[in-house]
N, C-alpha and C positions, 0 to 999 in steps of 0.2 A: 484450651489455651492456644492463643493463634503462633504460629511457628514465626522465627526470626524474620522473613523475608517480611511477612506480613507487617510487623511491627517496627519496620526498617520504612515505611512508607503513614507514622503516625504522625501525630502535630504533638510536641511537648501540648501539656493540658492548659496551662496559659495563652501557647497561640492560638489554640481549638478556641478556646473559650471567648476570645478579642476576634478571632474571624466570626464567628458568630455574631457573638453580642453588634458588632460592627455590618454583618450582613442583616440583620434582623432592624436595626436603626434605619440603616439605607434605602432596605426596601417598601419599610413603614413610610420613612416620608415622602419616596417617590408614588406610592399609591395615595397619598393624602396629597400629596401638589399636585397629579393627575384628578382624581376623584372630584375635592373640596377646593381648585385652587384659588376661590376668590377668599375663601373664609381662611384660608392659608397662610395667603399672603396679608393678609389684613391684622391675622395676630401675629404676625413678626414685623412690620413693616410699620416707621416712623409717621404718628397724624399727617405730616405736610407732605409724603410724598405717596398717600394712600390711591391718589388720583392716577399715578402713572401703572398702574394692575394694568395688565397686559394678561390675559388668560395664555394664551399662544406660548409665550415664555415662561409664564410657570410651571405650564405642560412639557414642554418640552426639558425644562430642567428637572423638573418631574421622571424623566425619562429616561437621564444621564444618571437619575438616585437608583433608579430600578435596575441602570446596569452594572452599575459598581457595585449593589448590593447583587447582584446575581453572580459576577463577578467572584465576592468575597465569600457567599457560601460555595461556590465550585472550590475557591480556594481552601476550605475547611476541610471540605468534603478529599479533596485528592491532595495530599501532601509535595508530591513529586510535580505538582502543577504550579503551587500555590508562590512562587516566587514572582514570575511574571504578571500574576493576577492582581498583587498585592501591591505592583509596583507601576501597573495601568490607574487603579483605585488611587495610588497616592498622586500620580500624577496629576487626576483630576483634583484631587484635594489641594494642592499646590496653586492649580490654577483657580478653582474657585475663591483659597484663600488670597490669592494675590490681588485679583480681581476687586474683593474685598480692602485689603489695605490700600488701594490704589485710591478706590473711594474715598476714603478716609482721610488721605494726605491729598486731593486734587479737588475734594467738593467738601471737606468737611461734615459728611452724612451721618451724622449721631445716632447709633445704633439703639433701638428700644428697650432691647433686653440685653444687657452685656453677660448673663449666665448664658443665653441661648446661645449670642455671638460666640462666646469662650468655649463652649461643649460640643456646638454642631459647625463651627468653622475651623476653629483652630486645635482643638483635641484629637479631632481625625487626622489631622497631618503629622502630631507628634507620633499617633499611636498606630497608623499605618508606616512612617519612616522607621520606628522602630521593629514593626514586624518587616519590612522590607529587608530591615539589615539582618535581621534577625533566620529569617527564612533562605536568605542568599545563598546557593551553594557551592560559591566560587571561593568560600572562607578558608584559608592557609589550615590546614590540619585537620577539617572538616569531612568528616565522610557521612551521608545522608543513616548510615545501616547500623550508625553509630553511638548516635543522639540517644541519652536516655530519657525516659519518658521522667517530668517530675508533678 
């Protein structure tokens, strides 16, 4: 049985399990936008603007996926780490989803798959904002050695 200190540096099993599932998504799709990125962008990406594939750009965002997911399993992995990780990660989330709406309200770009849009754009920012807040250890009566595991 690991002694107190040890256990003082765990993730409740809900954050473990969302840094995870969340690193494991991440890094999937940045190896498949590196890898595959024409066949990539071609099943998320609306007939009329299939012409503007850019390989260079979806490698490269490709690349931003692979380090948020790297990112978020260090964050899994080191609890006493995992607040700044979580809150670089949502960052980009923030930005990519903004970048996203901007679209939306300036060029009127009609998304193909609105489950894709909803799951891989906008569920990252709910569900990294909440482990940000969740992981912060500047909370009023919070002490890290304290948290019980549930």
């Amino acid at each position: 049985m690991p002694d107190r200190d040890d256990r003082a540096q765990d993730h409740r099993p809900l954050h473990w399990s969302l840094l995870l599932f969340m690193a494991a998504i991440s890094l999937g799709n940045g190896v498949l936008m590196i890898l595959f990125s024409e066949q990539w962008y071609l099943c998320l990406i609306t007939p009329e603007r299939a012409s503007l594939f850019n390989p260079h750009f979806v490698v490269d965002v490709g690349a931003a996926y692979l380090t948020v997911g790297t990112a978020l399993l260090w964050a899994a992995l080191r609890r006493q780490d995992a607040f700044p990780l979580v809150t670089m990660a949502l960052l980009f989330s923030l930005l990519h989803a903004g970048n996203h709406a901007y679209e939306y309200l300036s060029f009127g770009n009609p998304t193909r798959h609105v489950v894709v849009e909803l799951l891989g754009i906008w569920a990252p920012v709910v569900v990294l904002g909440w482990l940000s807040l969740a992981l912060r250890p500047d909370r009023p009566g919070h002490r890290l050695e304290d948290e019980r595991l549930i």
